[in-house]
C-alpha positions in Angstrom: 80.2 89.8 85.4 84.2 89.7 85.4 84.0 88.7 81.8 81.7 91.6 80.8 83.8 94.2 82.8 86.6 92.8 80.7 85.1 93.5 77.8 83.9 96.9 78.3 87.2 98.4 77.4 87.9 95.7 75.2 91.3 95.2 77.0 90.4 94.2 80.3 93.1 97.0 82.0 90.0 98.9 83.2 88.7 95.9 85.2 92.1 95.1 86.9 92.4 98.6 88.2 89.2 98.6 89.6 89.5 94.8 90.8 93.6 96.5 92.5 91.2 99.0 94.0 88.6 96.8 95.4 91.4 94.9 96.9 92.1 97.8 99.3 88.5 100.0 99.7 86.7 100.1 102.3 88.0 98.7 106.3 90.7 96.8 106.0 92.9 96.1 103.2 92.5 92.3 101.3 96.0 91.9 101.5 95.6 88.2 99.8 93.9 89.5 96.8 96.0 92.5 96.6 99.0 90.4 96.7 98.0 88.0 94.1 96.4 90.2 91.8 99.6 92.6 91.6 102.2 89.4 91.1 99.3 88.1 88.3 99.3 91.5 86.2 103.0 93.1 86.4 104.6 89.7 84.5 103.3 91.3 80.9 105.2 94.8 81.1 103.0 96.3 78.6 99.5 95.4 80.0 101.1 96.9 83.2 102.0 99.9 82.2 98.2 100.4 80.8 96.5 98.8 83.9 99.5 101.4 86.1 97.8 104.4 83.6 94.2 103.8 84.3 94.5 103.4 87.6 96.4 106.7 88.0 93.5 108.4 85.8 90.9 106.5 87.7 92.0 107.4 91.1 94.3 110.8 90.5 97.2 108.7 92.8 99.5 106.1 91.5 99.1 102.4 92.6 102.2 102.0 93.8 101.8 104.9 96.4 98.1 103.1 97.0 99.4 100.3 98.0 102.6 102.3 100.8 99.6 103.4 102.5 97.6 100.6 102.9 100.7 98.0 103.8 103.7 97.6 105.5 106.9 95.8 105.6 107.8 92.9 103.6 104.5 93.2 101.8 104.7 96.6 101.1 108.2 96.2 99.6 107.7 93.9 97.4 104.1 95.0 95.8 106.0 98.4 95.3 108.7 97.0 93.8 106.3 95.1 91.4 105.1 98.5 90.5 108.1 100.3 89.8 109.5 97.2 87.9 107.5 98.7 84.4 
């Protein structure tokens, strides 16, 4: 399934904004995946910048304010950072 939601952009930047949102719907935020699925995607800045727009579209918020309101402190800091870093 992770390969066919991959290819149903053709990109793949769909899927990882859905798999950043996953990391933080419902109780309680999966501060593990969210932490390594943010370091994982923000090393290739232009794949970023697309997965940072299609969230935004998706969700009508950016990621980076997301992810200030589901965590706090060190974490927070540095997953924002990785989002403003583009």
């Amino acid at each position: 399934m992770h390969a066919l939601r991959g290819a149903e952009d053709g990109t793949g930047v769909k899927r990882d904004a859905q798999l950043l949102e996953q990391s933080m719907a419902g109780a309680g935020t999966k501060e593990r995946a969210l932490a390594w699925r943010v370091s994982r995607m923000h090393w290739e800045k232009p794949r970023w910048r697309a997965i940072l727009a299609e969230y935004q579209a998706a969700h009508r918020k950016s990621l980076a304010s997301r992810i200030k309101g589901e965590t706090r402190g060190d974490l927070e800091r540095v997953l924002v950072a990785q989002c403003e870093a583009v």
